[in-house]
Legacy VTK file of the C-alpha trace (Angstrom):
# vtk DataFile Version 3.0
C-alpha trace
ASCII
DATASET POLYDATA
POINTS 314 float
0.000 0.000 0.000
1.476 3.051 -1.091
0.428 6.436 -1.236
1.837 9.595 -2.613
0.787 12.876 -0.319
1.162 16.417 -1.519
1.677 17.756 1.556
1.599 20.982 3.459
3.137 22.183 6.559
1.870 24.876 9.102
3.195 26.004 12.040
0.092 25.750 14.564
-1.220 27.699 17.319
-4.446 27.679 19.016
-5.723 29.549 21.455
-8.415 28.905 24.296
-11.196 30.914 24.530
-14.392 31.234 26.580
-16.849 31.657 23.186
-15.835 32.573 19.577
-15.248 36.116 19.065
-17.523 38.205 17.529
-16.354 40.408 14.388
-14.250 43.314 15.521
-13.896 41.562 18.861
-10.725 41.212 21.104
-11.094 37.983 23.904
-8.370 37.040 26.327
-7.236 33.463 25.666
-7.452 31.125 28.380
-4.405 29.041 27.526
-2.573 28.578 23.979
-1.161 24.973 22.451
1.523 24.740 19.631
2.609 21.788 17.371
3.250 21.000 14.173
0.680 20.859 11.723
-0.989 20.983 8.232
-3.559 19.678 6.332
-1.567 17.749 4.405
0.814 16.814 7.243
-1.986 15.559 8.786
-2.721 13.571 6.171
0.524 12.222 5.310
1.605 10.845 9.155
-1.970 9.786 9.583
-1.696 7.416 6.376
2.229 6.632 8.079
0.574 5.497 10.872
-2.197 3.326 9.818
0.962 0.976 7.899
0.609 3.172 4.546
4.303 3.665 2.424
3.977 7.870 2.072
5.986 9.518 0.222
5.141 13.235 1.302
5.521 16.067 -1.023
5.697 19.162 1.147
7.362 22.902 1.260
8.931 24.073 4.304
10.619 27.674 5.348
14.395 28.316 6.170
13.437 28.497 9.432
13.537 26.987 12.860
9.812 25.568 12.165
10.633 24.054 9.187
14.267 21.961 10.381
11.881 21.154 14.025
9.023 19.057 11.408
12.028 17.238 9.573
13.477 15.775 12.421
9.745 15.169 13.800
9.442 13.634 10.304
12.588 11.521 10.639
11.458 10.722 14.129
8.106 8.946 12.727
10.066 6.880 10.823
9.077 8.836 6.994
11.347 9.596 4.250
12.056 13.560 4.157
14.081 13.296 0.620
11.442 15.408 -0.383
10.519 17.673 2.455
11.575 21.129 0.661
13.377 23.837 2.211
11.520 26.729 -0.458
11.847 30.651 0.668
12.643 32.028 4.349
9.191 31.491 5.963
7.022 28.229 7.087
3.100 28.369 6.431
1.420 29.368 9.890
-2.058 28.898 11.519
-4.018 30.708 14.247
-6.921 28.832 15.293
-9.420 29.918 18.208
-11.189 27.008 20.429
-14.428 27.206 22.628
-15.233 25.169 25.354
-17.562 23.106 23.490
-14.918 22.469 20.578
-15.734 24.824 17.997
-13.542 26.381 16.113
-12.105 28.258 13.310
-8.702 28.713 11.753
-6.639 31.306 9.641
-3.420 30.470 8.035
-0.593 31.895 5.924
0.965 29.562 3.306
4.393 30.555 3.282
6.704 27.902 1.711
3.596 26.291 1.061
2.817 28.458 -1.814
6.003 27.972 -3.627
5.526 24.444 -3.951
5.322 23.911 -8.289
4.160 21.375 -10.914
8.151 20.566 -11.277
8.241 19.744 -7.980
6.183 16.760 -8.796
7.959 15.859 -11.760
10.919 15.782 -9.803
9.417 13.040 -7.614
8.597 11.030 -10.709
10.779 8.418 -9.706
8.313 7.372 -6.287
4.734 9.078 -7.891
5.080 6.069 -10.642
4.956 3.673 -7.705
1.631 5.147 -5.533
-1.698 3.340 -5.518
-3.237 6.622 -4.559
-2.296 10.422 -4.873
-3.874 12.373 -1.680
-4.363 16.141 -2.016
-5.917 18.907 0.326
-6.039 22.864 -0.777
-3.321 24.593 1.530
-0.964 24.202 -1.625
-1.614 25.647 -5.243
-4.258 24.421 -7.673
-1.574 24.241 -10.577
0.191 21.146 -8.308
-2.481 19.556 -7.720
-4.278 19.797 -11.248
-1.104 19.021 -12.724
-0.289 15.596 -10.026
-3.970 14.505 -10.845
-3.383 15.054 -14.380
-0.403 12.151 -14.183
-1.806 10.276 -11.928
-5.076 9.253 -14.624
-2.625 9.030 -17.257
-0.663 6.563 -14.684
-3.986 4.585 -13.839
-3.298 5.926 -9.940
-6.392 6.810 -7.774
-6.688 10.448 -6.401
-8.632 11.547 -3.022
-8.777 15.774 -2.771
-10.224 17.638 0.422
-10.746 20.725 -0.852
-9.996 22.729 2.167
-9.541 25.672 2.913
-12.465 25.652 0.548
-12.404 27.664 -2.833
-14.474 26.606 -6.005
-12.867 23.275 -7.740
-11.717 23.542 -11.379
-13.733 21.914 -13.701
-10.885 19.430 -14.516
-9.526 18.945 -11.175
-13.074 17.729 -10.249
-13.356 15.601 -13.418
-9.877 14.065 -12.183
-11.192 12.928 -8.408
-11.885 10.152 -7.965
-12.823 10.485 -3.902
-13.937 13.852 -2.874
-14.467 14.482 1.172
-15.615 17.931 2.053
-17.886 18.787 5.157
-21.381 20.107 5.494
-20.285 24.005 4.977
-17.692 23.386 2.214
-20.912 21.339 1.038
-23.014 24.175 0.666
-20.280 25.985 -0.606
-19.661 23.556 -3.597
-23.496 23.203 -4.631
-23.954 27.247 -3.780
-26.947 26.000 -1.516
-26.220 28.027 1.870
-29.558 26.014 3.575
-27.914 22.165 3.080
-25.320 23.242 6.348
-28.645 22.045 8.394
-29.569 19.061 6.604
-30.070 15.833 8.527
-28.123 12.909 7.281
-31.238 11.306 6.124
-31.824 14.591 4.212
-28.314 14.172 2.825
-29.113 10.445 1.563
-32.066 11.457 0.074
-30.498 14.761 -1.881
-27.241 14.060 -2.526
-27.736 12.303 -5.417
-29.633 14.937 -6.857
-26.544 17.513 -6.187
-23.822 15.537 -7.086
-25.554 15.050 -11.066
-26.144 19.068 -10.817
-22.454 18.901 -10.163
-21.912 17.033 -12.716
-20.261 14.335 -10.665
-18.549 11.505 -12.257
-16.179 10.251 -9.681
-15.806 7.356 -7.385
-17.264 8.319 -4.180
-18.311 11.938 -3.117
-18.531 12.070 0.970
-19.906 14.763 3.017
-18.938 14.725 6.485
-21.303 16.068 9.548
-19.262 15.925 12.057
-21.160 14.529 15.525
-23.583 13.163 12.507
-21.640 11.388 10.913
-21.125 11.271 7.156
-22.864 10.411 4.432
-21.495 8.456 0.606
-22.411 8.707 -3.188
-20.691 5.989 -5.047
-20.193 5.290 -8.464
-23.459 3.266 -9.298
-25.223 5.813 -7.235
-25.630 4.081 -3.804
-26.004 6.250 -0.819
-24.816 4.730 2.560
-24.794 7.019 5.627
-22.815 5.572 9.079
-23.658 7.742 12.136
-20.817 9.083 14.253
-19.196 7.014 17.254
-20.186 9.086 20.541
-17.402 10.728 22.492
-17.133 13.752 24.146
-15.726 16.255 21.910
-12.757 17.946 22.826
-11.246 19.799 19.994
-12.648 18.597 16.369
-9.759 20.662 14.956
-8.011 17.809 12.685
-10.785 15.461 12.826
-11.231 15.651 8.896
-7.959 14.806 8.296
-7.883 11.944 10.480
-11.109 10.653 8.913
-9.455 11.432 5.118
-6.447 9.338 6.197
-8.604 6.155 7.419
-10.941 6.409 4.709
-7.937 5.905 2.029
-6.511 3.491 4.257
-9.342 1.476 4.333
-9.996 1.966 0.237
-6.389 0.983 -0.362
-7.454 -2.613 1.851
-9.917 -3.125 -0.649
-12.958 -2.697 2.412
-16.245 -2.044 1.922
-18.077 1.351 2.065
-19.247 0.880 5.155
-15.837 -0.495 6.795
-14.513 2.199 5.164
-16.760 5.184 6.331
-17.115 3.618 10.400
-13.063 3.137 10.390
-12.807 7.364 8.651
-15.530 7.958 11.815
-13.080 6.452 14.443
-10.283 7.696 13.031
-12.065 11.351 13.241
-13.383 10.887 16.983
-10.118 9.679 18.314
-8.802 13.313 17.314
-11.689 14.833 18.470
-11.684 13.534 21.542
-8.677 14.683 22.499
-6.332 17.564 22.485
-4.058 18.270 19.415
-3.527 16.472 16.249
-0.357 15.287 15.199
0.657 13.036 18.145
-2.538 11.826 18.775
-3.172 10.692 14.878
-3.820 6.367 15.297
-2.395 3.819 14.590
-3.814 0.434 13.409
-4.164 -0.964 17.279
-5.635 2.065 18.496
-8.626 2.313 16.149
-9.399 -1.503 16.407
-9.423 -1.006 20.207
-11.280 2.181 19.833
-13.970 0.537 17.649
-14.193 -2.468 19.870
-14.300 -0.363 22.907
-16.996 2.853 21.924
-20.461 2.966 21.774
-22.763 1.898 18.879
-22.491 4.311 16.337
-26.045 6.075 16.505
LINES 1 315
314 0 1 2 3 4 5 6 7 8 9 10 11 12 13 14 15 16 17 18 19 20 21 22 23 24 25 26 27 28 29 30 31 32 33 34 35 36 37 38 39 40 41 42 43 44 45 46 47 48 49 50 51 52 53 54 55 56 57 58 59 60 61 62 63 64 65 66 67 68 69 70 71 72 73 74 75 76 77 78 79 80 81 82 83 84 85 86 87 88 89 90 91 92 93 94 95 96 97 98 99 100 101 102 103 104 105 106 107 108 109 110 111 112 113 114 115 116 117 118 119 120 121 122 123 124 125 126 127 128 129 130 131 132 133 134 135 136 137 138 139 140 141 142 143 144 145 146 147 148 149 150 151 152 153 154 155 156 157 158 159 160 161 162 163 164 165 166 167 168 169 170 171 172 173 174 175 176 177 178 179 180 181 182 183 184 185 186 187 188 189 190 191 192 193 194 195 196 197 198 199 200 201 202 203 204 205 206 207 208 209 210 211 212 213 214 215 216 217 218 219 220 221 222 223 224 225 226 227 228 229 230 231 232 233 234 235 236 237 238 239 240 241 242 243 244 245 246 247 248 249 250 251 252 253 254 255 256 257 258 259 260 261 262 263 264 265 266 267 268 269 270 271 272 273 274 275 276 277 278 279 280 281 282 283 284 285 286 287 288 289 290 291 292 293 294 295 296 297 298 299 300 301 302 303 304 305 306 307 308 309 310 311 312 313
């Protein structure tokens, strides 16, 4: 199982607060917690984790940041060849956390942003040997258009969370093959501002009818609803929705990626659907649950004990 990540890395910082602020407002934090982070580092460790070869595309700064993640990188056991040291600064994220685990994030790309279509040609020699290419949107469109773009004409399979959201290119979407966004990025994609308070059942019985408005054609389109779950389209039109696992939510910050990580994972075992959406659901809940990301990102014994352990999805 091998997977090639195009990867992005972002110094994080979050800070504790008693409610989100209000626009224009100024709150004390309550506490702050740093670590290393990324949507695509995420990604890339959490696939590492779960027994997944990665090689990790991924731009860091010339700075103290960006040599800290390499040796964290070497740490975990992952081949850095291709960790790049591009201009002075790493990317860097703020994000603010209520009580009730809430959030929301803002983040600078730095070295993120210089990361080019030759950069993946130069990693031609390990892209020819993925089963999947995994992409998220804290790097340029013109990388990942132009990794899709070889990975179809290589036969590879490609899985894109378009986040931080902004409208997907025509082409890029024609190139997906699994697409994972969440209920806002949802509403977002099929400019329908009321499907943020859809039920899941709501979602089985309309998703359908958005993805062919899309104009769709991919392998499996997911929406994911956080303490609701998630919901599937697959490619013969089947709609299977697996309810959440119930924990008590500590931080969901990183709970996508975790989930996007499983899910491939589990697609790349050849599992069904359903294993595949309930393992992307534990996956999810174990970083929810907790505090942070990056450490607490599974590994194969911790999400079989975890689903063994937790409540009936429901």
């Amino acid at each position: 199982m091998r997977a090639f990540v195009l990867g992005n890395y972002m110094n994080a910082n979050f800070l504790y607060v008693d409610r989100l602020p209000l626009a224009g407002e100024s709150l004390a934090a309550t506490r702050i917690f740093q670590e290393h982070g990324g949507k695509g580092l995420n990604l890339a460790v959490g696939l590492h984790r779960l027994g997944v070869t990665v090689d990790l595309l991924m731009a860091v700064g010339a700075d103290e940041a960006g040599a800290a993640v390499k040796r964290r990188l070497d740490e975990e056991g992952m081949d850095t060849t291709r960790v790049l040291t591009l201009g002075p600064n790493s990317g860097y994220g703020v994000g603010f956390i209520a009580p009730d685990g809430r959030n929301f994030l803002a983040i600078h790309l730095g070295a993120n942003a210089l990361l080019t279509a030759e950069h993946v040609d130069q990693a031609r020699d390990v892209f020819v040997h993925a089963d999947w290419v995994v992409a998220q949107f804290e790097i340029p469109d013109p990388v990942v258009l132009h990794a899709f773009r070889q990975a179809r004409r290589l036969g590879k399979h490609t899985y894109l969370n378009p986040s931080p959201w902004r409208q997907i290119d025509n082409e890029l979407l024609a190139l997906t093959d699994v697409l994972v966004v969440n209920a806002n990025e949802a509403a977002l994609m099929f400019d329908q501002s009321d499907l943020e308070k859809l039920t899941p059942q709501d979602w089985s019985e309309q998703l359908p009818k958005l993805a062919r408005q899309l104009g769709w054609m991919g392998r499996l389109l997911v929406v994911t609803l956080a303490e609701a779950g998630c919901v599937a389209l697959d490619a013969v039109g089947r709609v299977v929705s697996q309810p959440a696992y119930l924990i008590q939510q500590i931080d969901a910050t990183g709970a996508g990626d975790a989930f996007g990580s499983g899910l491939v994972w589990s697609l790349l075992r050849g599992l069904s659907l359903t294993e595949a959406l309930c393992i992307g659901n534990a996956c999810g809940a174990l970083i929810a649950a907790r505090e942070g990301i990056l450490d607490g990102l599974p590994r194969c014994a911790t999400v079989e004990a975890f689903m063994a352990a937790a409540a009936v999805p429901g």
